[in-house]
C-alpha positions in Angstrom: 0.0 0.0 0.0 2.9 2.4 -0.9 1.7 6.0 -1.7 -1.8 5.0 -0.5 -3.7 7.4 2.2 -6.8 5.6 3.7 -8.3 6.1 7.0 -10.0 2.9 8.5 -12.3 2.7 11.8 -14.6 0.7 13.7 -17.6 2.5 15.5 -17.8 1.8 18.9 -21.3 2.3 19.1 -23.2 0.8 16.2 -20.1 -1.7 15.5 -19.9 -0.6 11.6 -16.4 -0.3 10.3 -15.5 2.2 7.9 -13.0 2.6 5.1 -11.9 5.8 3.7 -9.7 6.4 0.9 -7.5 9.6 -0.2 -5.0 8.7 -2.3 -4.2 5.3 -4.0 -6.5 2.3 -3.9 -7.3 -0.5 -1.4 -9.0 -3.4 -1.1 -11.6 -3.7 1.7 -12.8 -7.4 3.2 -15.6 -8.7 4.9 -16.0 -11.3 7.6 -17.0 -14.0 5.0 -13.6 -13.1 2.9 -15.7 -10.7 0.2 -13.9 -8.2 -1.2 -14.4 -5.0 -2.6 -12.1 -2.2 -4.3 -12.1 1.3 -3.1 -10.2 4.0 -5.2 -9.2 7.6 -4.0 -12.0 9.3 -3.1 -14.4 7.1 -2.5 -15.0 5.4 1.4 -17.7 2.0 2.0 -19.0 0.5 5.2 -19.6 -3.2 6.3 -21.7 -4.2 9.4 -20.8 -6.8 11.1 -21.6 -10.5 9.1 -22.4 -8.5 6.0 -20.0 -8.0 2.8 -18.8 -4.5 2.6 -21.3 -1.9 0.2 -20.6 -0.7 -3.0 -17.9 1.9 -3.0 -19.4 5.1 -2.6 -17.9 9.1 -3.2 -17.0 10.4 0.0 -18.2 14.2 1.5 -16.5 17.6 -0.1 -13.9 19.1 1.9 -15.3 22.2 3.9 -14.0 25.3 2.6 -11.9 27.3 5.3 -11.3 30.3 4.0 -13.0 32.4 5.7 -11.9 31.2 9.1 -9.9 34.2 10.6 -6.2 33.6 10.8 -6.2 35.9 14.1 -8.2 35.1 16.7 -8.3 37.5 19.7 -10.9 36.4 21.9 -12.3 33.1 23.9 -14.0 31.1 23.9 -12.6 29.6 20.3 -15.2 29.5 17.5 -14.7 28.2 14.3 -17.6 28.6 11.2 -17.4 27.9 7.7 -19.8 27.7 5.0 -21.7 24.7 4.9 -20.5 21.7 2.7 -23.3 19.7 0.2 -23.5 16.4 1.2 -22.4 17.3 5.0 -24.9 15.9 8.1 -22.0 16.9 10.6 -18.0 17.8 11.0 -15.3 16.1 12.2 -13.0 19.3 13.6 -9.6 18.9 15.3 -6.8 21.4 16.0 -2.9 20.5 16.2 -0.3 22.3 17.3 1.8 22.3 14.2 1.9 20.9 10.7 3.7 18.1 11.8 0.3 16.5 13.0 1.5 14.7 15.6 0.1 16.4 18.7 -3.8 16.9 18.5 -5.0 19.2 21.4 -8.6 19.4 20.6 -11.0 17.4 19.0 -14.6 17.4 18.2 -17.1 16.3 16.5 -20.2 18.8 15.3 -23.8 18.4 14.2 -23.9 22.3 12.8 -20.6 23.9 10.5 -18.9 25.4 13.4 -16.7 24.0 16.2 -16.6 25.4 19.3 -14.3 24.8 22.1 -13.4 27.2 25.5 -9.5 27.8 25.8 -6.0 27.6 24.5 -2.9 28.9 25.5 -2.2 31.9 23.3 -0.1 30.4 19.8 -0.2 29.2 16.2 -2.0 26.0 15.6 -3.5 24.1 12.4 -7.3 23.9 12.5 -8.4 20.7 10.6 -12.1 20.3 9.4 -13.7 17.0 7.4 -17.6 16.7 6.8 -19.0 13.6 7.6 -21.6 12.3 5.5 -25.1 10.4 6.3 -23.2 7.1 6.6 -20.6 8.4 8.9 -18.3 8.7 6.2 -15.4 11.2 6.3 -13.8 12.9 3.4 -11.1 15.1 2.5 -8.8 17.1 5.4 -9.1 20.7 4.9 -6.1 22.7 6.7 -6.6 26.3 7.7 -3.4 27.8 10.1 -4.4 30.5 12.5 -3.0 32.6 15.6 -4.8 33.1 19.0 -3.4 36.2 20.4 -6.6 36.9 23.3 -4.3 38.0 26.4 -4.7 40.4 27.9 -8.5 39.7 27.7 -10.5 43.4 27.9 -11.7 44.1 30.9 -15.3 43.8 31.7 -17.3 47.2 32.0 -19.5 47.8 34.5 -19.8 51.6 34.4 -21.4 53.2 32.3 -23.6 50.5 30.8 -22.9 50.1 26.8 -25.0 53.1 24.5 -25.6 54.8 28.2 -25.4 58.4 28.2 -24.6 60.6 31.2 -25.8 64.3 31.8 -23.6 65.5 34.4 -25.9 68.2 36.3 -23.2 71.2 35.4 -21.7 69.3 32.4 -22.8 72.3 30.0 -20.7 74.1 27.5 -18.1 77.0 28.7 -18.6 75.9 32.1 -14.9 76.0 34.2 -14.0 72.6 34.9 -13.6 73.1 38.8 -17.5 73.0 38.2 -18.0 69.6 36.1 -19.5 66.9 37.9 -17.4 63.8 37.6 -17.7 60.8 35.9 -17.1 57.3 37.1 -16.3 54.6 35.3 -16.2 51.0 36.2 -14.7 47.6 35.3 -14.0 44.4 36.4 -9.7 44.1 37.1 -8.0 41.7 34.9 -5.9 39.3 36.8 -2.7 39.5 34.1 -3.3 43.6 33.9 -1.2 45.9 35.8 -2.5 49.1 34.3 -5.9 50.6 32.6 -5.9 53.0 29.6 -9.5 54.9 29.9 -10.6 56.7 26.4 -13.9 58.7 26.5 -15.7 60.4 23.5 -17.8 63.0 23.4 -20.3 62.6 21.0 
């Protein structure tokens, strides 16, 4: 099987195993010695004491281009246009291109993944759709950085679109006579210091 890239599981659940193939061509068996020849592209299923089915195309590859390639917030979201053919998504995130260490994975009944937290980095997000058979197709690779620390603080005070009328807040008036304005927030545990902007509009 030189040159040949097939994935090949066995559900825990329903006990059906599944044969997926991306590059070359294999030969999938049943339990009675039934065999059945799968070419690039195209992925079967066998339950258990049956012959494997008819070779059949597997899912499109979900398009990731859209995915930000700077994240700067948390929780981690992840959406995509949905893929024809696509009942869920298998979605996975590595630390590099090598492959070798997978720090999240999921799988998702809508086109987005969600997960709550990374350590600020570069990683490799990897999305397949996954068909009505559980079938998987295609990898599709998008590379992105999380840069969310220092998170924003959290406003209190003023409430967002609030406006404030300070009493003697009017125009020319000295501003020994302005009535102050607080302004509250929830301290960041990684913040030492605050920058506070206000606008007038």
């Amino acid at each position: 099987m030189r040159g040949t890239d097939f994935r090949a599981h066995v559900s825990d659940t329903d006990h059906i195993s599944r044969s997926e193939v991306l590059d070359g061509a294999i030969q999938a068996s049943g339990t009675r010695g039934e065999t059945v020849a799968i070419l690039a592209g195209f992925g079967t299923l066998a339950t258990p004491g049956e012959p494997p089915r008819a070779p059949q195309a597997l899912p499109l590859a979900p398009d990731l281009s859209l995915v930000p390639s700077l994240l700067q917030g948390i929780p981690l979201r992840f959406e995509w246009p949905a893929t024809v053919g696509a009942e869920r998504y298998h979605a996975q995130v590595f630390a590099d291109r090598s492959f070798e260490r997978l720090l999240l994975d999921g799988v998702f009944q809508g086109n987005a993944a969600n997960w709550p937290d990374l350590p600020d980095g570069h990683y490799i997000l990897r999305v397949r759709s996954i068909d009505s058979n559980g079938l998987e197709g295609a990898n599709a690779d998008r590379e992105f950085m999380l840069k969310a620390r220092p998170e924003p603080p959290s406003i209190s005070a003023p409430q967002d679109g609030q406006k404030i009328w300070p009493e003697q807040h009017y125009a020319g008036a000295p501003l020994t006579q302005l009535t102050p304005i607080t302004c509250n927030w929830l301290r960041n545990r990684i913040s030492l210091n605050y920058w506070s902007i206000c606008r007038n509009r």
